[in-house]
DRENPA-3360 file (N, C-alpha, C; in nm, 2 decimals, always signed):
BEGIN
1 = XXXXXXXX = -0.60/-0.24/-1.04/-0.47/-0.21/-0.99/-0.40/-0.34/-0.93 ~ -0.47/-0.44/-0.85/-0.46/-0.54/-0.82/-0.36/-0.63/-0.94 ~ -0.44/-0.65/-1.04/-0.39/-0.72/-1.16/-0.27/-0.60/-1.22 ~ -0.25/-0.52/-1.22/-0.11/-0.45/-1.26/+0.02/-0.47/-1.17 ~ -0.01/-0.47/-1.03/+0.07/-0.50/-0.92/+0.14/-0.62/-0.95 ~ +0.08/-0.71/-1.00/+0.09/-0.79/-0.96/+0.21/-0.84/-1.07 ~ +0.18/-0.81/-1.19/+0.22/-0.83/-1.29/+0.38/-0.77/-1.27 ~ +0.36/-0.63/-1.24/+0.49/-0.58/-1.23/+0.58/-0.65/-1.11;
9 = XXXXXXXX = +0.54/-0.73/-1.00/+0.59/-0.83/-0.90/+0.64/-0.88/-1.01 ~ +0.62/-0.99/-1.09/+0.64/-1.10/-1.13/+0.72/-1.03/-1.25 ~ +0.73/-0.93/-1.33/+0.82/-0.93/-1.38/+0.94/-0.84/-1.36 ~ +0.93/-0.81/-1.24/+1.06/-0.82/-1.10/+1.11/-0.94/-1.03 ~ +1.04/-1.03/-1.05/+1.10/-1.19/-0.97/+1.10/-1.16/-0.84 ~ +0.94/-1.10/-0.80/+0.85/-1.11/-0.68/+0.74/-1.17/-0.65 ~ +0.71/-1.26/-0.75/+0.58/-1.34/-0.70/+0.57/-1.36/-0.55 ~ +0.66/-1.42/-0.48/+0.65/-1.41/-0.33/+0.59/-1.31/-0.25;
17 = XXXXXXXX = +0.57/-1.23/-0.28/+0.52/-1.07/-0.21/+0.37/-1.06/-0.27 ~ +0.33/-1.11/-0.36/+0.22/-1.08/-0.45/+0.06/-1.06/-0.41 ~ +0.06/-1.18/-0.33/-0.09/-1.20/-0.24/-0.06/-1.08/-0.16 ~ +0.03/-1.05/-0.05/+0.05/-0.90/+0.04/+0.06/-0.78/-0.01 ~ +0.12/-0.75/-0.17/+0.16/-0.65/-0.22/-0.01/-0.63/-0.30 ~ -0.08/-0.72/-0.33/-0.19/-0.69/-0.41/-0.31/-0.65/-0.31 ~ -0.29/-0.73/-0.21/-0.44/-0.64/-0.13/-0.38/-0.53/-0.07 ~ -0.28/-0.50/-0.07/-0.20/-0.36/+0.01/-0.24/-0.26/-0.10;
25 = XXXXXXXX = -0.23/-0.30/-0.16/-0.27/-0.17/-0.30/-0.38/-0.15/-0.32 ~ -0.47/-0.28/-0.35/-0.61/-0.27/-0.31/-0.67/-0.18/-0.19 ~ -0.60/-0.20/-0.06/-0.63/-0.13/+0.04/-0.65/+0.02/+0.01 ~ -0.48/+0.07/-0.02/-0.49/+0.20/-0.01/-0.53/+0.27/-0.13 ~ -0.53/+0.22/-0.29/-0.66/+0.26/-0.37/-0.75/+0.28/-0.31 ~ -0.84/+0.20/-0.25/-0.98/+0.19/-0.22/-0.97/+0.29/-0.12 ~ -0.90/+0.31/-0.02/-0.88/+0.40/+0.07/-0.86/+0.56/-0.01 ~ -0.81/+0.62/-0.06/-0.77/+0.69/-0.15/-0.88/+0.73/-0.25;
33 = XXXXXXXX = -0.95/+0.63/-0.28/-1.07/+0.67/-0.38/-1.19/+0.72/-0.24 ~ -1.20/+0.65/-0.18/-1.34/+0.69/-0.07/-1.35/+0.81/+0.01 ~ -1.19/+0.84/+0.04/-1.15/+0.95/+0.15/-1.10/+1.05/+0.07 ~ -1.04/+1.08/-0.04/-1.03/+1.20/-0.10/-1.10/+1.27/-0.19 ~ -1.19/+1.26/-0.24/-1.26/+1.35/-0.29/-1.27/+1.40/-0.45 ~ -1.14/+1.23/-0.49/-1.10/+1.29/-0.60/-1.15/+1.17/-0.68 ~ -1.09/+1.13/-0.84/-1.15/+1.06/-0.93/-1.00/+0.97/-0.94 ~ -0.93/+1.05/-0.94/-0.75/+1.05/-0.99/-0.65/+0.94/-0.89;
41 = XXXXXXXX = -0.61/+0.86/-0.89/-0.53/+0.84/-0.79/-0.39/+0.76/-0.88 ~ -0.32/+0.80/-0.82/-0.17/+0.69/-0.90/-0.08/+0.64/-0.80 ~ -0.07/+0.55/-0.88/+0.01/+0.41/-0.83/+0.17/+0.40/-0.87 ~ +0.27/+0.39/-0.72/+0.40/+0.34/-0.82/+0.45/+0.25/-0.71 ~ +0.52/+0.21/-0.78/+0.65/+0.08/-0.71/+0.75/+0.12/-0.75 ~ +0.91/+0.12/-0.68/+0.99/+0.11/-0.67/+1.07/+0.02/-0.59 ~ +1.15/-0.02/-0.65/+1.26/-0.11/-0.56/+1.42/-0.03/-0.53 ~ +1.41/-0.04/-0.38/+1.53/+0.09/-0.42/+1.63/+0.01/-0.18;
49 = XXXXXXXX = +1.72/-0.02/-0.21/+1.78/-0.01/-0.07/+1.67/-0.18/+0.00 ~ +1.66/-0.25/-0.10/+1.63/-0.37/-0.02/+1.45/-0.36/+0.04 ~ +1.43/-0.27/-0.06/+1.27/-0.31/-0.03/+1.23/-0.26/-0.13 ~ +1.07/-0.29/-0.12/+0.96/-0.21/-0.24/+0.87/-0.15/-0.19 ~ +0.87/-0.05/-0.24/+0.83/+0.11/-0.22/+0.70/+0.12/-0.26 ~ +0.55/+0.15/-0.26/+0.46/+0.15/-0.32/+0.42/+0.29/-0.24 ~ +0.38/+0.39/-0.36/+0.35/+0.49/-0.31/+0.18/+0.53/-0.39 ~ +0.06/+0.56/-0.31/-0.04/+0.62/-0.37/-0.08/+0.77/-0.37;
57 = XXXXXXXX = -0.10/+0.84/-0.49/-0.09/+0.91/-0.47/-0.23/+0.99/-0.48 ~ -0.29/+1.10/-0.43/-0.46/+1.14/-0.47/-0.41/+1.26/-0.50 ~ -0.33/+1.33/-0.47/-0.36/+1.51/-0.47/-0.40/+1.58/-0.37 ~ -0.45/+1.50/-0.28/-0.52/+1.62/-0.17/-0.49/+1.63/-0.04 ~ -0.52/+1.71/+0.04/-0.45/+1.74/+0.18/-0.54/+1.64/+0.27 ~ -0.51/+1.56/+0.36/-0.55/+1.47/+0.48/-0.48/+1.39/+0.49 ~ -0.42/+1.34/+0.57/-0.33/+1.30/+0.64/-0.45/+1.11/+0.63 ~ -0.42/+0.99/+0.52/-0.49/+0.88/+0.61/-0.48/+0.85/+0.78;
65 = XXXXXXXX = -0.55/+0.76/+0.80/-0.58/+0.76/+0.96/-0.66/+0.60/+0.96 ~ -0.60/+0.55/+1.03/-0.67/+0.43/+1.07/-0.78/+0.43/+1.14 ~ -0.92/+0.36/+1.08/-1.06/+0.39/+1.15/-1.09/+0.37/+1.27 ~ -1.19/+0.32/+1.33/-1.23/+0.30/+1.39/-1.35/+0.19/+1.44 ~ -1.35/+0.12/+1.40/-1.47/+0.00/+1.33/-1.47/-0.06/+1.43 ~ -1.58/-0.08/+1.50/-1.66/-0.23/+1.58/-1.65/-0.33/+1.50 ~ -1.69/-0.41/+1.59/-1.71/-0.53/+1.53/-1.78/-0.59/+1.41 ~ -1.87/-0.46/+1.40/-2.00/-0.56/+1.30/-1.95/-0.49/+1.20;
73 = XXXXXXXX = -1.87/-0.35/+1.21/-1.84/-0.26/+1.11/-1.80/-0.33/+0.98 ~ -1.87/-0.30/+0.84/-1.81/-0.36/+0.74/-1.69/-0.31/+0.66 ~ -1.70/-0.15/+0.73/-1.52/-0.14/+0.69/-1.47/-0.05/+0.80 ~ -1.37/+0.02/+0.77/-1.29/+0.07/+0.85/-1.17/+0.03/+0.92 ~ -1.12/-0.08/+0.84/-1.01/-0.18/+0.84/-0.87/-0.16/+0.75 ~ -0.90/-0.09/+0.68/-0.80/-0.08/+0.55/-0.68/-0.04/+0.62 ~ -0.64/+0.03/+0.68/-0.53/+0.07/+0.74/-0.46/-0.01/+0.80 ~ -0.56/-0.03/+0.91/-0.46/-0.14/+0.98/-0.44/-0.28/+0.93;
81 = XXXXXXXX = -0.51/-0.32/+0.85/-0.46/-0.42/+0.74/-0.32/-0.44/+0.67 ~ -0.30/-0.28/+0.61/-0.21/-0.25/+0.58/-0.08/-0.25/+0.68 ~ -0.07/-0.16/+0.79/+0.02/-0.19/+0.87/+0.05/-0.32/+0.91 ~ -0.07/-0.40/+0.96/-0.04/-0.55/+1.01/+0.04/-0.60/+0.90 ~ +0.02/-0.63/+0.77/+0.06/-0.69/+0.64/+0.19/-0.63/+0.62 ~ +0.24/-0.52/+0.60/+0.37/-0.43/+0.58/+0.49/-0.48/+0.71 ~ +0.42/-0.42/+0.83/+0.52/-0.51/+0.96/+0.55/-0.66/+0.97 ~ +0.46/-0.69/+0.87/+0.47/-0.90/+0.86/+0.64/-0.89/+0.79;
89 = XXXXXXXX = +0.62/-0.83/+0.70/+0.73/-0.82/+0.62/+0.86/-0.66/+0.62 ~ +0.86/-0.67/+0.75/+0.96/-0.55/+0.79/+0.98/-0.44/+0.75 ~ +0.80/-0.42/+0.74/+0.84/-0.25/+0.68/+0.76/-0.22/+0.72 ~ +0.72/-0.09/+0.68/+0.62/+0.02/+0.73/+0.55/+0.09/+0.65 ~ +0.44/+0.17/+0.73/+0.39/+0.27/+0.66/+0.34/+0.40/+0.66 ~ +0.30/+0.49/+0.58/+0.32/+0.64/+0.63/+0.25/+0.73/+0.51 ~ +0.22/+0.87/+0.55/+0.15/+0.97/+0.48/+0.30/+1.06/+0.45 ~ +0.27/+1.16/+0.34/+0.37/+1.28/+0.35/+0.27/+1.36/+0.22;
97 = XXXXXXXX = +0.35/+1.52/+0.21/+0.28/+1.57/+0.14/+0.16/+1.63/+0.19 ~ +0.13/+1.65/+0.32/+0.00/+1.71/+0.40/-0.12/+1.60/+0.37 ~ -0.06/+1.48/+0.36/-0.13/+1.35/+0.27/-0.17/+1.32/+0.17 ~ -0.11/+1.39/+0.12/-0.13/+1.39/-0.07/-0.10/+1.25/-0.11 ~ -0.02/+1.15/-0.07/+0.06/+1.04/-0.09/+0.05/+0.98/+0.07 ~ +0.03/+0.84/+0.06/+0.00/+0.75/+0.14/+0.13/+0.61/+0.11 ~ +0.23/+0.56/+0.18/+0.32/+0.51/+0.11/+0.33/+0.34/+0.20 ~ +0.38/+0.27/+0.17/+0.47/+0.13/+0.27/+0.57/+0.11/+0.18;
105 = XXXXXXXX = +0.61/-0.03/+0.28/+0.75/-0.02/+0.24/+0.76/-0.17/+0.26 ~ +0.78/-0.27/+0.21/+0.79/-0.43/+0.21/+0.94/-0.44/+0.22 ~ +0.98/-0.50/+0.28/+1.12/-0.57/+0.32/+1.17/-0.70/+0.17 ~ +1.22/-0.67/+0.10/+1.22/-0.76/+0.02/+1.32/-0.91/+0.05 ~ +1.23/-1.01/-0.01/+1.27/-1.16/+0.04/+1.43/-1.16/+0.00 ~ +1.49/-1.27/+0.12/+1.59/-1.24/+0.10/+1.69/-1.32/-0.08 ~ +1.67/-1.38/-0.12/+1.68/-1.38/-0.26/+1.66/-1.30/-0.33 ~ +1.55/-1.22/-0.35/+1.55/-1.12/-0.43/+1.65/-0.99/-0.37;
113 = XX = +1.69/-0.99/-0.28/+1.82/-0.86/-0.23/+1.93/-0.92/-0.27 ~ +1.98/-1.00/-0.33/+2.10/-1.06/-0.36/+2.14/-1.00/-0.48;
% end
C-alpha cells in the first residue's frame, strides 16, 4: 500500500507529502488489519477543498483508539503517529461509520493548492 500511495502522490505532483502520506497509510492499514477482524481493507485518496483525504476502510464496527504503550512497548503507537504526522501538516484525523472507516486529512503544500 505504501508503494501505491505513493505512486498516486507523484502522479498528483505530491512527492512532497510522500514520506508522511506513506507511513500514514502504513499506520492505519496495519492498524485496520490487526484490530478488525477482517482480511479486506481499502484504501482511497482524494483531493478535494485544499487537502488529501485518505480514507481506510475494514467493514466493521469499533471506533480506532489510540493505545496505550510503555515504553518498552513494541507497538501501540500507530495512532498517535498518525495524529502527530497529520497535525504537522494541518490536518486531522478521525473514525465514522461506528468505525468502519478510519480517515486524515493532510493540508496540501501550498503550490500544489494553486
Amino acid at each position: 500500500m505504501r508503494r501505491i500511495a505513493a505512486a498516486r502522490l507523484r502522479h498528483c505532483g505530491l512527492e512532497a507529502l510522500s514520506d508522511e502520506v506513506t507511513l500514514v497509510v502504513s499506520e492505519l492499514v496495519t492498524n485496520a488489519l490487526l484490530h478488525s477482524g477482517t482480511a479486506e481493507v481499502g484504501v482511497t485518496m482524494a483531493i478535494q477543498d485544499g487537502f488529501l483525504t485518505i480514507t481506510v476502510t475494514d467493514g466493521m464496527s469499533g471506533a480506532a483508539v489510540p493505545g496505550l504503550a510503555d515504553g518498552d512497548a513494541e507497538s501501540g503507537r500507530g495512532l498517535d503517529i498518525v495524529e502527530y504526522v497529520v497535525k504537522e501538516h494541518g490536518g486531522a484525523w478521525g473514525t465514522c461509520e461506528a468505525g468502519a472507516e478510519t480517515w486524515c486529512r493532510f493540508a496540501l503544500p501550498e503550490e500544489a493548492s494553486r
